[in-house]
C-alpha distance (Angstrom), angle and dihedral (degrees) to the residues before:
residue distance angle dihedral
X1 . . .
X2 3.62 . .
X3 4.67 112.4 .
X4 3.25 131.7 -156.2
X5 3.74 117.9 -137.4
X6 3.47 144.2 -160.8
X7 3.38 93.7 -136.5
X8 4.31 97.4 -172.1
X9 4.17 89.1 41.7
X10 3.38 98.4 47.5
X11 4.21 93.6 45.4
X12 3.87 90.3 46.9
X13 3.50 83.3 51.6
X14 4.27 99.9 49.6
X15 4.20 75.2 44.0
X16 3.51 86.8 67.2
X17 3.79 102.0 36.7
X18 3.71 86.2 54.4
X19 3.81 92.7 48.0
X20 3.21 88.5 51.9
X21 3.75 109.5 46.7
X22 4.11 102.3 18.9
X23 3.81 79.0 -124.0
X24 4.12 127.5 132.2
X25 4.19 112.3 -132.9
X26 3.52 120.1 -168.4
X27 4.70 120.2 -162.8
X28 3.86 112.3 -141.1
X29 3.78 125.0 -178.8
X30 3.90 124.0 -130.2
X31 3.75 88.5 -88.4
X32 3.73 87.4 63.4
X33 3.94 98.9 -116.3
X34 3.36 118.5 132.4
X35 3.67 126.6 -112.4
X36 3.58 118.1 -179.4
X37 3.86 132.9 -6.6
X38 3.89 132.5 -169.2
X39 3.00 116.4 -125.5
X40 4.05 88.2 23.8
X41 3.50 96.8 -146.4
X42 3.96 119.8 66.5
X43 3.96 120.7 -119.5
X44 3.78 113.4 -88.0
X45 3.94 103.6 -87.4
X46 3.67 94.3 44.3
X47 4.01 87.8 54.3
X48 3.48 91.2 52.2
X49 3.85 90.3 44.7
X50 4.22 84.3 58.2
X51 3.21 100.7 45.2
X52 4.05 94.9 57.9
X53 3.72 102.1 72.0
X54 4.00 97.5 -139.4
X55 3.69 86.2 49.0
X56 3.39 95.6 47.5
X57 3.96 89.2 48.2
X58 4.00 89.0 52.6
X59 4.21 90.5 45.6
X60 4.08 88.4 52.1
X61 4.34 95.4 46.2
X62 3.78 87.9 44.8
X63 4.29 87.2 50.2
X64 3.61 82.7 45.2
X65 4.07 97.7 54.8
X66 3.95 87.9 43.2
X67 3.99 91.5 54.6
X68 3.71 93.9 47.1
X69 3.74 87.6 48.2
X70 3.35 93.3 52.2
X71 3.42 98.2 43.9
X72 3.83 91.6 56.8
X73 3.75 95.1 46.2
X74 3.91 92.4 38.7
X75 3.83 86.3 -156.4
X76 3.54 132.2 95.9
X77 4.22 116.5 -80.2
X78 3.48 137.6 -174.5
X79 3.70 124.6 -139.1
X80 3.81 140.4 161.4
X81 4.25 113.4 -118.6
X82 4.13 117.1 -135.8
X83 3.45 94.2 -73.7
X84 3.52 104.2 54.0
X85 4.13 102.5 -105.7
X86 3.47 117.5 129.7
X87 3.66 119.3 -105.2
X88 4.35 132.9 170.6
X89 3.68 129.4 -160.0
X90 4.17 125.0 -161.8
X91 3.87 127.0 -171.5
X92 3.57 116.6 -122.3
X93 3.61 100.3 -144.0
X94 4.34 117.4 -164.9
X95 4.45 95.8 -166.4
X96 3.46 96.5 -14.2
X97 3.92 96.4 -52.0
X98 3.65 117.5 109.3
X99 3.86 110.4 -133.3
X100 3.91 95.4 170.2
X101 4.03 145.8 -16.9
X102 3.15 152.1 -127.9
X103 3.55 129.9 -113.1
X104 4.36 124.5 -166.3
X105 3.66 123.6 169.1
X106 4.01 147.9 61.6
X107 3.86 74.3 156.7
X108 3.99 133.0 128.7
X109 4.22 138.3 -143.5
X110 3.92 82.9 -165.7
X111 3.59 108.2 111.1
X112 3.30 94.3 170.6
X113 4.16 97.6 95.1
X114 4.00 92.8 -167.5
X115 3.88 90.9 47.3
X116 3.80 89.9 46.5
X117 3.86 90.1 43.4
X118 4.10 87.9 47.4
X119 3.62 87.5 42.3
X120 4.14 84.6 56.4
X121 3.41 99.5 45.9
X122 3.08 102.3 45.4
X123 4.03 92.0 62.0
X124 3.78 92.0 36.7
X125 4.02 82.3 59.7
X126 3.81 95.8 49.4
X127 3.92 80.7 64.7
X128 3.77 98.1 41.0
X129 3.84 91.6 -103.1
X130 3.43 91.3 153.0
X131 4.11 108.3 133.3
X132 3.87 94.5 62.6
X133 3.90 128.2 126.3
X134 3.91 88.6 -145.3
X135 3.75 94.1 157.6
X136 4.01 81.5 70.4
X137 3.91 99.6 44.2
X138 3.92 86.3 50.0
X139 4.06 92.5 76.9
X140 3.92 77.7 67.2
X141 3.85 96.1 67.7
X142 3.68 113.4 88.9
X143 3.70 106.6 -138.2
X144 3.98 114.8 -146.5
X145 3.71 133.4 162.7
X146 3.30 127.7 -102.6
X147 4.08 93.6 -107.0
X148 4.19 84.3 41.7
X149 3.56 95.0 66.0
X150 4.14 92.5 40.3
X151 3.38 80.2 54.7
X152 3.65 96.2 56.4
X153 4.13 90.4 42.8
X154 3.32 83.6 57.0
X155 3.89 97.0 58.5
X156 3.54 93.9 34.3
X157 3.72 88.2 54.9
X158 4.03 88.0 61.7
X159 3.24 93.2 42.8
X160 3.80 96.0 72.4
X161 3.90 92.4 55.8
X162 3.73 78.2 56.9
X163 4.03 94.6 45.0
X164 3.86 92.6 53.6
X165 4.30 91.7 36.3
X166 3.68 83.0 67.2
X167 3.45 103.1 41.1
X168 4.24 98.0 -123.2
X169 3.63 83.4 135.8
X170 4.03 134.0 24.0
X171 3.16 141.0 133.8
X172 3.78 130.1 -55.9
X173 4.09 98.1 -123.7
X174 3.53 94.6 -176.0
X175 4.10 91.2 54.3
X176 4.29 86.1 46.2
X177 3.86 86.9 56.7
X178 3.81 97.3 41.8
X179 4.14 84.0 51.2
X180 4.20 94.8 46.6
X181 3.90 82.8 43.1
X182 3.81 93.6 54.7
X183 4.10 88.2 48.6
X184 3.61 103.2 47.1
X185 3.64 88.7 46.8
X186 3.67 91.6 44.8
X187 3.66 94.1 54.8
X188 4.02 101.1 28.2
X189 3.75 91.4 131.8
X190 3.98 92.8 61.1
X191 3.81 139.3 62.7
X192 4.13 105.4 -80.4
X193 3.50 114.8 -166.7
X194 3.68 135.8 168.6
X195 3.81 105.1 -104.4
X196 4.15 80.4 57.4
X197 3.71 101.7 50.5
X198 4.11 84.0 43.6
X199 3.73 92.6 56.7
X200 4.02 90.9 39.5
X201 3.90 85.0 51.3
X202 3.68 102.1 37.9
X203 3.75 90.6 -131.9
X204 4.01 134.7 118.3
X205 4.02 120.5 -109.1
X206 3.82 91.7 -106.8
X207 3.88 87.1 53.6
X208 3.17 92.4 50.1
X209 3.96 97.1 44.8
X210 3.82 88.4 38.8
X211 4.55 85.8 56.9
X212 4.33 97.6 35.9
X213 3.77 83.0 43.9
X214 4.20 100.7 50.1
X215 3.70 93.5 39.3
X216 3.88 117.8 34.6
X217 4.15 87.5 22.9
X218 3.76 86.4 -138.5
X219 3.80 147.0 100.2
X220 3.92 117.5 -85.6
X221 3.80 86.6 -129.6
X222 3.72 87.1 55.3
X223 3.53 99.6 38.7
X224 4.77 86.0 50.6
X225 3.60 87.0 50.0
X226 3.31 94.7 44.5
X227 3.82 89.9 57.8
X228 3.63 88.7 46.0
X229 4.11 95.9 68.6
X230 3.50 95.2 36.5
X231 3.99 83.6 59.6
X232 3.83 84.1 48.8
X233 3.23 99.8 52.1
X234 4.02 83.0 55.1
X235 3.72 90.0 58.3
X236 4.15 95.7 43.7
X237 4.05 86.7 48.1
X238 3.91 99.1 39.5
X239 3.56 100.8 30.5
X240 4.49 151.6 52.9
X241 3.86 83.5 -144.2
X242 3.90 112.6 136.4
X243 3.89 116.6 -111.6
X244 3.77 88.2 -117.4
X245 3.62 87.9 57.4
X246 3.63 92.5 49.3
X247 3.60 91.4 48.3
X248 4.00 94.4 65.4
X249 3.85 90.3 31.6
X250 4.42 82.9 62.7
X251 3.73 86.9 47.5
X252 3.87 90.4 -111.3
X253 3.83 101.5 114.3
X254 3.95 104.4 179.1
X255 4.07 103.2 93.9
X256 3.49 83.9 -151.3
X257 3.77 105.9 46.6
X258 3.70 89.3 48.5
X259 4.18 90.7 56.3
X260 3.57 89.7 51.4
X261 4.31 92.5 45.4
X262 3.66 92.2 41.5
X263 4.18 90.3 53.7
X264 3.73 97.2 41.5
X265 3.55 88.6 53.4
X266 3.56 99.0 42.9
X267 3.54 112.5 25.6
X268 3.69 88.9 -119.3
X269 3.45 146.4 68.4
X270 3.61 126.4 -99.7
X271 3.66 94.4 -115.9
X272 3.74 97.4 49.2
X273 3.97 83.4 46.5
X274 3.37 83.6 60.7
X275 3.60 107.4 51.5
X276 3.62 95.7 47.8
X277 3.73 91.1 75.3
């Protein structure tokens, strides 16, 4: 799903996370691409990390695993990326759905420095990371404890009821209806109901209702069937195929219930739509 954001509110905001906790956040969207990150640029070892291509690979699978996790707990977790730094992950959730996240960390509850630094090098040598001064990139790694950085989950965690109160990221309506669009049409032949376009959509009924409702100002039913006879009136314009047979092709498979739709929503009947061409 496609978001909208506020792109000077929500940056003011990471500003001031950042300020706050000396600690880097990064916005991604459901599809898992990021958005916007303060400070932009990552700490030292986790730039190094992207710029070696098997690294990088590693750093993107381990994002990967931490999404899906999330995205199956739909609560805030805590995990530890391939090199051993500390990293956490919250949904931001818009009516129960989650249409992005939150990412803090490039962080570490090691305060043992020569562990951590072992800990570094020995992953940075498993991709043949070998010329690095990584004694000097270390002073870039914010070390918290353990209940530090629950703390800051916690925090962060509230602050994305206060990201989506004040609308710095939502989302993109337009892209929602071009999606349900693309499905009903896609499937215009078959039964469509709402628990299906909710799953295809990844959003709750009263999202759903809440979108169909501001934007077309109709029903869904009305706004499926309405799809349905404009793809009939495709098949009677384009095509010798019998009205029956355009009946079950629009997924309305009672001859005589599609008559009755097809006049009441065009002031015609189907035949007479027909012979006008």
């Amino acid at each position: 799903m496609e978001l909208d954001l506020n792109m000077e509110k929500m940056k003011r905001f990471m500003q001031n996370f950042y300020i706050t906790t000396g600690v880097r956040s990064a916005v991604y969207d459901s599809n898992y691409r990021k958005i916007i990150a303060y400070p932009e640029k990552n700490t030292g070892i986790c730039q190094l990390m992207h710029e070696n291509e098997r690294s990088n690979l590693e750093c993107q699978k381990s994002n990967m695993r931490a999404f899906e996790l999330c995205n199956r707990a739909e609560n805030t977790i805590v995990y530890k990326c391939h090199v051993g730094l500390n990293e956490v992950i919250t949904p931001l959730k818009d009516k129960e759905v989650i249409i992005g996240y939150v990412i803090f960390g490039q962080i570490s509850n090691v305060k043992d420095h020569k562990y951590l630094l072992q800990l570094i090098e020995k992953a940075c040598a498993t991709y043949n990371m070998l010329d690095i001064d990584l004694k000097s990139e270390m002073k870039n790694i914010h070390i918290k404890t353990t209940q530090e950085i629950l703390a800051i989950a916690k925090i962060l965690e509230a602050c994305t009821y206060y990201i989506i109160y004040n609308d710095m990221i939502r989302l993109s309506k337009a892209d929602f209806l071009s999606k349900m669009d693309r499905y009903i049409e896609g499937h215009i032949s078959e039964t469509i109901t709402v628990n299906k376009l909710c799953s295809e959509l990844g959003v709750s009924k009263t999202k759903l209702y809440e979108i169909v409702n501001e934007r077309v100002k109709k029903s869904i039913a009305r706004y499926i069937k309405e799809k349905r006879i404009d793809r009939a009136k495709i098949f009677l314009r384009e095509t010798e195929l019998s009205i029956s047979e355009i009946a079950q092709k629009v997924g309305i498979g009672d001859y005589n219930y599609f008559c009755a739709v097809f006049k009441k929503m065009t002031g015609m009947t189907a035949k007479k739509y027909r012979d006008r061409k």
